[in-house]
C-alpha positions as CSV (number, residue, x, y, z in Angstrom):
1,X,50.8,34.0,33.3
2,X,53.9,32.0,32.6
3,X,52.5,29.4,34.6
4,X,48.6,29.3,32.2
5,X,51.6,29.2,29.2
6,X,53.4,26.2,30.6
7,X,49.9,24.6,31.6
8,X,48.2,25.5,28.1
9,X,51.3,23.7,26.2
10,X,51.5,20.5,27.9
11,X,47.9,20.2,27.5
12,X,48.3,20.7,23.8
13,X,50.4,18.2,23.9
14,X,48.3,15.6,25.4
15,X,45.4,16.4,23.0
16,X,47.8,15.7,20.0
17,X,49.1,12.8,21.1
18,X,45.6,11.6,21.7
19,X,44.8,12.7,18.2
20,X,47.5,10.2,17.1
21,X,46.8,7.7,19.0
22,X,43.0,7.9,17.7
23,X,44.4,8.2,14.1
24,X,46.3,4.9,14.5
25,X,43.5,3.4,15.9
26,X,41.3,4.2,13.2
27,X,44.2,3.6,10.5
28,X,44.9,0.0,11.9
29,X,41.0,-0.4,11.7
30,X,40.9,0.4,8.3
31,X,44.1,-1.8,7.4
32,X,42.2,-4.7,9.2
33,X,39.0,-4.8,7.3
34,X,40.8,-4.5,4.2
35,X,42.9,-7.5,4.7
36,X,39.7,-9.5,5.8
37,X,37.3,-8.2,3.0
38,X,40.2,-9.1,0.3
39,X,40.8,-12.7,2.4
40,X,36.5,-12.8,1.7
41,X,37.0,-12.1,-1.6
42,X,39.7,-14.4,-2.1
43,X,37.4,-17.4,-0.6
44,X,34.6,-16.2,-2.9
45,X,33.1,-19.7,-4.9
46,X,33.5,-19.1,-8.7
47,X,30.7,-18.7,-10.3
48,X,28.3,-21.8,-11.6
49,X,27.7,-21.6,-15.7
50,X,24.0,-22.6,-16.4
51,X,23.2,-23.1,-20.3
52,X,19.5,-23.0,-21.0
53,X,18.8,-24.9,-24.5
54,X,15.1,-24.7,-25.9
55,X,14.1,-26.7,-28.5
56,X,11.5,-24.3,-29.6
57,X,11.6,-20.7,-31.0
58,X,12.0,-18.2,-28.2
59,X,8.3,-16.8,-29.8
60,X,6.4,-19.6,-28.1
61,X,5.1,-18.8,-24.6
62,X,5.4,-21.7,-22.9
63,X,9.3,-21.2,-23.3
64,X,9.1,-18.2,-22.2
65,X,7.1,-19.1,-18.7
66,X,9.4,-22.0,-18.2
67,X,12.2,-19.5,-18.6
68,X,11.3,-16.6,-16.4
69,X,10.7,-19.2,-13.5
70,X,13.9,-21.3,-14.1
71,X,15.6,-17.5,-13.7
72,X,13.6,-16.7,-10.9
73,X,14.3,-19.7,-9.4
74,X,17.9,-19.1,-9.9
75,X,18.4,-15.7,-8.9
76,X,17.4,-17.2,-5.5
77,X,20.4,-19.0,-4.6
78,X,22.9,-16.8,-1.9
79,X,25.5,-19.4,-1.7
80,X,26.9,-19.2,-4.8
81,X,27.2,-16.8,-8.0
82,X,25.2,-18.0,-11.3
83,X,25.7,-16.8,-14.9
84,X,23.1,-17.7,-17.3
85,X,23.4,-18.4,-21.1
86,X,20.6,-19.2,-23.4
87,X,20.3,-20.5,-26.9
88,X,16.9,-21.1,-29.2
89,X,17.4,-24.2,-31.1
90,X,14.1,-23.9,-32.8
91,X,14.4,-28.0,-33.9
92,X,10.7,-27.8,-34.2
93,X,10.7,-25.9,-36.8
94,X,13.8,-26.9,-38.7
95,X,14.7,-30.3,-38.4
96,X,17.0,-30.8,-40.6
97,X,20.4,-33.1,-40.5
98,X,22.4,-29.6,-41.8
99,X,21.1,-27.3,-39.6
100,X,21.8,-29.9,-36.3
101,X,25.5,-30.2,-37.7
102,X,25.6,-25.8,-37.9
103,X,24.1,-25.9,-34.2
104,X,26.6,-28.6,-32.9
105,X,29.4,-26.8,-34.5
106,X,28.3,-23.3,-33.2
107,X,27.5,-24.2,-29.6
108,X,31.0,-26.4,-29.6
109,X,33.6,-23.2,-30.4
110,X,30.9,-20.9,-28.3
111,X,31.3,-23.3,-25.1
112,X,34.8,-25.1,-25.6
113,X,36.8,-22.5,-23.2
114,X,34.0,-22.5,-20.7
115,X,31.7,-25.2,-20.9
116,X,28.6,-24.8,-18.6
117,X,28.5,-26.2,-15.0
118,X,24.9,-27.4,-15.5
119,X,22.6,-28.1,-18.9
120,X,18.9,-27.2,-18.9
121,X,17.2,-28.2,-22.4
122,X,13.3,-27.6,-22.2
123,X,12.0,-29.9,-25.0
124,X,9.1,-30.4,-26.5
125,X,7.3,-33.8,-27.9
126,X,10.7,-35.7,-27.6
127,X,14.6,-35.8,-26.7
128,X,15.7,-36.5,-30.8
129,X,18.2,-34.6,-31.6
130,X,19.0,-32.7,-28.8
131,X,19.5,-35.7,-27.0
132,X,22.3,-37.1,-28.9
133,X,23.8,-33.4,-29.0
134,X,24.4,-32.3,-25.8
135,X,26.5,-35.5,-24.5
136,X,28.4,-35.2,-26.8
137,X,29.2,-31.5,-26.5
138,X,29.5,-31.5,-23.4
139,X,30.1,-35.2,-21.5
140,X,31.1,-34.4,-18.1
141,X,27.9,-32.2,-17.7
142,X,25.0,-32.9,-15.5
143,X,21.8,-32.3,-17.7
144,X,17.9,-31.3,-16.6
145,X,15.5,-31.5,-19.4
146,X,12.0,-31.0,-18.7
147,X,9.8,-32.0,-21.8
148,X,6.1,-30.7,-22.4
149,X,5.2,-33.7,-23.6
150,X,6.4,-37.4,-22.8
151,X,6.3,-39.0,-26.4
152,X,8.7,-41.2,-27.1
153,X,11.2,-40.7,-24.0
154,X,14.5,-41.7,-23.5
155,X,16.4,-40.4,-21.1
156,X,19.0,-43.1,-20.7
157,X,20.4,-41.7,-24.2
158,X,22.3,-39.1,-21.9
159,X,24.0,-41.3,-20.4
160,X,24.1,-40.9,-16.2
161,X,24.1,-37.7,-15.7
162,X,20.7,-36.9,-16.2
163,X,17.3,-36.1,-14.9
164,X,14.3,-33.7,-14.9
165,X,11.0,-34.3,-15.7
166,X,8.1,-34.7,-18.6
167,X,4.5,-33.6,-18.3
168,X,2.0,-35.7,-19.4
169,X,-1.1,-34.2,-21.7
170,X,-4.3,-35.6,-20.8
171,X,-6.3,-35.6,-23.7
172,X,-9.0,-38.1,-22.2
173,X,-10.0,-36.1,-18.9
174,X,-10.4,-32.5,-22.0
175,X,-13.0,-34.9,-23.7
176,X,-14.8,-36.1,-20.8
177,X,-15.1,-32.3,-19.9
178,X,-16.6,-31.2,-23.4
179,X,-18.9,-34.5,-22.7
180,X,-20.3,-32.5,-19.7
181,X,-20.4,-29.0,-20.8
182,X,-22.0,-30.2,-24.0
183,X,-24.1,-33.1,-23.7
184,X,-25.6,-32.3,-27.1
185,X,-22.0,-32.5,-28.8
186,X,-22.3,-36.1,-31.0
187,X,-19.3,-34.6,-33.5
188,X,-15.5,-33.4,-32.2
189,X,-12.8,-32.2,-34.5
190,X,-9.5,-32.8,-33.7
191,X,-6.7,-30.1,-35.1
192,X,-3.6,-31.2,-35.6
193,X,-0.1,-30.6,-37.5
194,X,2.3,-33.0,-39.4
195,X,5.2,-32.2,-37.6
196,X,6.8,-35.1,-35.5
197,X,6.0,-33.8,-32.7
198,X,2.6,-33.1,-33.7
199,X,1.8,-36.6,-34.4
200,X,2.9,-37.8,-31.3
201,X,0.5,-35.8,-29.6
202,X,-2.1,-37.5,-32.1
203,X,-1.1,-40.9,-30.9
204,X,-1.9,-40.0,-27.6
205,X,-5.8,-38.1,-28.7
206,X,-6.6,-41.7,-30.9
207,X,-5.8,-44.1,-27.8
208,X,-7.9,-41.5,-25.7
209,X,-11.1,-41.2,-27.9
210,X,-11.7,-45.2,-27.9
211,X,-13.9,-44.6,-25.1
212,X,-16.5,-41.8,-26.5
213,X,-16.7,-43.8,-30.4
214,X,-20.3,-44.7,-29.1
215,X,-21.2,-40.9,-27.8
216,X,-19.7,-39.1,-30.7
217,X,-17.7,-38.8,-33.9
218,X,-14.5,-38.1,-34.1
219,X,-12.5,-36.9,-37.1
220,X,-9.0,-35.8,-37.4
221,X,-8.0,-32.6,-39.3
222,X,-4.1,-33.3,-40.0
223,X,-4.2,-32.7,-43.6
224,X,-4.9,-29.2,-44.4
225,X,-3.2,-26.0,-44.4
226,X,-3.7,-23.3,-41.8
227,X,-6.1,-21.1,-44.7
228,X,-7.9,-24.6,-45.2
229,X,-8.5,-25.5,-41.1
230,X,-9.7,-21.7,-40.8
231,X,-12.4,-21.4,-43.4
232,X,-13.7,-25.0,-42.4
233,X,-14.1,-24.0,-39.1
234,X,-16.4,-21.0,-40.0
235,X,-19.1,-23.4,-40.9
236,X,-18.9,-26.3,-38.8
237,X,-22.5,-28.1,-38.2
238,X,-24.3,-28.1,-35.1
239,X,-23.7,-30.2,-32.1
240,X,-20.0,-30.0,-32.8
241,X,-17.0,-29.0,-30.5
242,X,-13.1,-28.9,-31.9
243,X,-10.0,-30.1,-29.9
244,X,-6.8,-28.1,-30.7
245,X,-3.9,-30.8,-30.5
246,X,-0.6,-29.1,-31.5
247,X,0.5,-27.7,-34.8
248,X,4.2,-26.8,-35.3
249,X,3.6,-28.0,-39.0
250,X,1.0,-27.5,-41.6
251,X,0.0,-30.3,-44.1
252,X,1.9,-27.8,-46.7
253,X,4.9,-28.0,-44.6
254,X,4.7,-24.3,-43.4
255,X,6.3,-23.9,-39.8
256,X,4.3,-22.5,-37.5
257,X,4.1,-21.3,-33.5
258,X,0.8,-23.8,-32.3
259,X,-0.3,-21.2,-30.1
260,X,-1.0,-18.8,-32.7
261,X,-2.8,-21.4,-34.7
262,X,-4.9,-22.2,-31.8
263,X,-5.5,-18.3,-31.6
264,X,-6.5,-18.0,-34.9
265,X,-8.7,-20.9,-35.2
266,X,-10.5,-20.2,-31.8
267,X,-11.7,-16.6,-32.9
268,X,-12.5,-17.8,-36.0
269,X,-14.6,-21.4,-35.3
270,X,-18.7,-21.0,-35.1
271,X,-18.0,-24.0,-32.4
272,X,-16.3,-24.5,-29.3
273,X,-12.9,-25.2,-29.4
274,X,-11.1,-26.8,-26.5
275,X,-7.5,-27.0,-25.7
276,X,-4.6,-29.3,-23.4
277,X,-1.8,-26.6,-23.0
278,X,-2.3,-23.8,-20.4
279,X,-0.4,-21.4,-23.0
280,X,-3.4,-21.8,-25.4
281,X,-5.9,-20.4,-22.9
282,X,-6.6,-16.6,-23.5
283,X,-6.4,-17.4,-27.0
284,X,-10.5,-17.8,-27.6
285,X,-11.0,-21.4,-26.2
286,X,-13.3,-22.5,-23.6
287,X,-10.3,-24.1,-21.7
288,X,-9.9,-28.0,-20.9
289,X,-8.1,-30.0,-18.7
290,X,-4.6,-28.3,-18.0
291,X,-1.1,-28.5,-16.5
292,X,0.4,-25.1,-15.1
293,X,3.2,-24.3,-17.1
294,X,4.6,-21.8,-13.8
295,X,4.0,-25.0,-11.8
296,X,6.6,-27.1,-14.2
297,X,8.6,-24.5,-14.6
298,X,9.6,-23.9,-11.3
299,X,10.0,-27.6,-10.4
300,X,12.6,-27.8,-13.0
301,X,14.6,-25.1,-11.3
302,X,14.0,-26.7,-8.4
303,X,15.8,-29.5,-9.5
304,X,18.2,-27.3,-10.9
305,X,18.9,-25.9,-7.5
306,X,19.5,-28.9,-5.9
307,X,22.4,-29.6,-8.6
308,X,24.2,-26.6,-8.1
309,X,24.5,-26.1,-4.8
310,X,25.8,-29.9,-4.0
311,X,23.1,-33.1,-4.8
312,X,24.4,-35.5,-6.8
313,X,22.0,-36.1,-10.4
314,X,21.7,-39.9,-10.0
315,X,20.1,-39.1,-6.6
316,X,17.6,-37.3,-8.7
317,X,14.6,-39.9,-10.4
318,X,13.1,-38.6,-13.5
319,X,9.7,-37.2,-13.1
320,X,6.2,-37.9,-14.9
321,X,3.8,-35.0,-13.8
322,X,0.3,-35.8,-14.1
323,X,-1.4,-33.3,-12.4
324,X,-3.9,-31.4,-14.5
325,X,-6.8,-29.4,-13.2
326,X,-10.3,-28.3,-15.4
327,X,-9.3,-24.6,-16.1
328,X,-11.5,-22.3,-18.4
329,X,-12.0,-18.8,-19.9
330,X,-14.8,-16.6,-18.8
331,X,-15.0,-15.1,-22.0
332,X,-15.8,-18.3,-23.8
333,X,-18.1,-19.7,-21.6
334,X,-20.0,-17.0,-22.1
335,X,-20.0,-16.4,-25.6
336,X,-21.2,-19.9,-26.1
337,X,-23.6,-20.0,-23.1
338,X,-22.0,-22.1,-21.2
339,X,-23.4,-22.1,-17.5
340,X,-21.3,-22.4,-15.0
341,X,-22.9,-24.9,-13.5
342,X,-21.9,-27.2,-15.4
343,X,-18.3,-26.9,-14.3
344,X,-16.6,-29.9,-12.8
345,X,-16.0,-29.2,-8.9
346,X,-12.6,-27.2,-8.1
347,X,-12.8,-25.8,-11.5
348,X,-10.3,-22.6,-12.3
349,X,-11.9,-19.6,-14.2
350,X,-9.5,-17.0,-15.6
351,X,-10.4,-13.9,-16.9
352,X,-13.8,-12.8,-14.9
353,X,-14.0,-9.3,-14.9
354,X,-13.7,-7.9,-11.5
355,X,-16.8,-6.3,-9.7
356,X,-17.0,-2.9,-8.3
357,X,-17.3,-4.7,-4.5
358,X,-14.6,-6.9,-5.7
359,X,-11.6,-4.6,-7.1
360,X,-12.4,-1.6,-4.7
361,X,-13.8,-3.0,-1.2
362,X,-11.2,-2.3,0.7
363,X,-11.3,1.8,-0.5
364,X,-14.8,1.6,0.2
365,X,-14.4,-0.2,3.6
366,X,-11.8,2.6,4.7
367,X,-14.2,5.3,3.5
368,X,-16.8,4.1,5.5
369,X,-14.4,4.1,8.6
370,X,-13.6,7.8,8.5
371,X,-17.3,8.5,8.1
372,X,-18.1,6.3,10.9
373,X,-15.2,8.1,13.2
374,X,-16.1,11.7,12.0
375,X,-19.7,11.1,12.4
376,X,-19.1,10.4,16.1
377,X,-16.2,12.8,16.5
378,X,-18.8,15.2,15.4
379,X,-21.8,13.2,17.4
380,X,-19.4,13.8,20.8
381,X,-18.9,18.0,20.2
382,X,-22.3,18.7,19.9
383,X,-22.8,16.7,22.8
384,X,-20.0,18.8,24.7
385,X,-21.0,21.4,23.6
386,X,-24.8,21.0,24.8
């Protein structure tokens, strides 16, 4: 008895010394991946400041596309932590000397403790005042801009540290497509605001219509309000079609978002009315010859990407896209009888309504399965069973 005492307490013994030992173990474990995890921390990159400028209200929709994939595009990069800032200019729309002076001075006390790592400005019709701004807010930045248009560009006004990219309308290749989905058309009208930016883009339209002055007439509608443009398009004459420039301006000098003009105008016109901006299609035009505003927007973060996580901006040539593609709205070819045929090859058509076969095929395919396998399942009892 003694003896199972004596045996019992040495083997306690053992099993609490093990206990330690396993206690320690764990204990100098835990100690271990706390010093590493804090060293980790410690070696952690500080986080890259990207300032998003617009030129443009943060209403208009192409902004908005260009900023959900510049974010998405963004939110990608592992290597290093990114905090995002944003500010609305809204230039368009107030131009004034005053109002730059109350931007410069707001964005200089918002920014002067942490200026941004990296400048994106999204611009629209030209660099103006935003491109004597930024440098001198903040000199020692690399900028992106990416610009809608490509009126009047200079990016050398920023100095070295710039690049990014411009998108070029074509305003030639939207006529030559109303030429083939109307050969009867022999009259376009072309809307457009009074805004500078607006009569850029109205430069561009007059050098492009040289070619059709023997197939058609072409007036310009730059001198009337928005309740003016919309009751003359209720009664426009036969054989006519309407190309929506850009309005950011009335000829009363009422700011406006151009994609809500376009909207407006489209639903109200008794003729066609075709369009050069992907953000105008949905709003009631047949469509035209477009850029894809996802497209630009994501090469723009692209480029941002590369500036962030190491390549140098003067490694980085400024960009002219020219790729457009013939894109239309099913809705409007078919509420002006459009046939389809008469699409350009490759052509894009948004909005179709999806068949039954189309939206559900796959349900039906698996339906058809289980019938099929019960069918037989049943098909090989009765045979069994005969």
């Amino acid at each position: 008895m003694r003896r199972g005492l004596r045996f019992d307490a040495r083997s306690s013994k053992r099993n609490m010394r093990s206990f330690s030992f396993f206690v320690g173990r764990v204990l100098r474990a835990l100690f271990l991946f706390t010093a590493i995890s804090a060293a980790v921390a410690g070696e952690a990159p500080p986080a890259k400041r990207v300032l998003i400028i617009s030129t443009g209200s943060r209403l208009a929709p192409g902004f908005i596309i260009v900023d959900q994939q510049l974010l998405g595009i963004l939110g990608k990069i592992q290597s290093l932590p990114i905090e995002t800032y944003a500010e609305n200019l809204d230039l368009v729309r107030f131009p004034t000397e005053r109002y730059r002076l109350i931007f410069r001075d707001y964005l200089s006390a918002k920014y002067r403790e942490n200026p941004p790592d990296l400048v994106i400005l999204i611009y629209v019709g030209n660099l103006g005042t935003s491109g004597t701004l930024l440098p001198e807010l903040f000199p020692d930045t690399p900028i992106i801009v990416a610009g809608f248009t490509e009126e009047k560009l200079h990016p050398d006004q920023f100095g070295k540290k710039v690049s990014g990219l411009a998108q070029r309308l074509n305003p030639q290749a939207t006529l030559e497509l109303i030429t083939r989905l109307q050969p009867e058309v022999n009259r376009v009208v072309v809307v457009n605001g009074t805004a500078e930016v607006d009569r850029q883009v109205k430069e561009k339209i007059q050098d492009a219509v040289q070619p059709f002055k023997n197939k058609m007439k072409v007036e310009f509608w730059d001198n009337r309000t928005i309740d003016e443009l919309r009751e003359a398009v209720k009664v426009l004459p036969a054989h006519t079609a309407v190309l929506f420039g850009q309005m950011f301006r009335d000829s009363a000098g009422h700011a406006v978002i151009s994609s809500e003009v376009a909207r407006s105008l489209a639903q109200a016109a008794n003729a066609p009315m075709y369009i050069m901006t992907e953000t105008t299609l949905g709003s009631g035009a047949v469509g035209g010859s477009l850029a894809s505003i996802e497209a630009f927007g994501k090469r723009a973060g692209e480029l941002a990407r590369l500036v962030l996580t190491g390549t140098d901006i003067n490694l980085l040539p400024f960009e002219i896209r020219t790729d457009t593609a013939p894109i239309f709205d099913w809705r409007a070819l078919n509420r002006w009888g459009i046939p389809e045929s008469r699409l350009p090859p490759n052509s894009v058509i948004r909005f179709r309504p999806s068949s039954f076969w189309g939206e559900y095929r796959w349900y039906v395919l698996g339906l058809l399965i289980v019938i099929c396998l019960q069918t037989a399942m049943i098909a090989d009892l009765l045979s069994h069973r005969r």
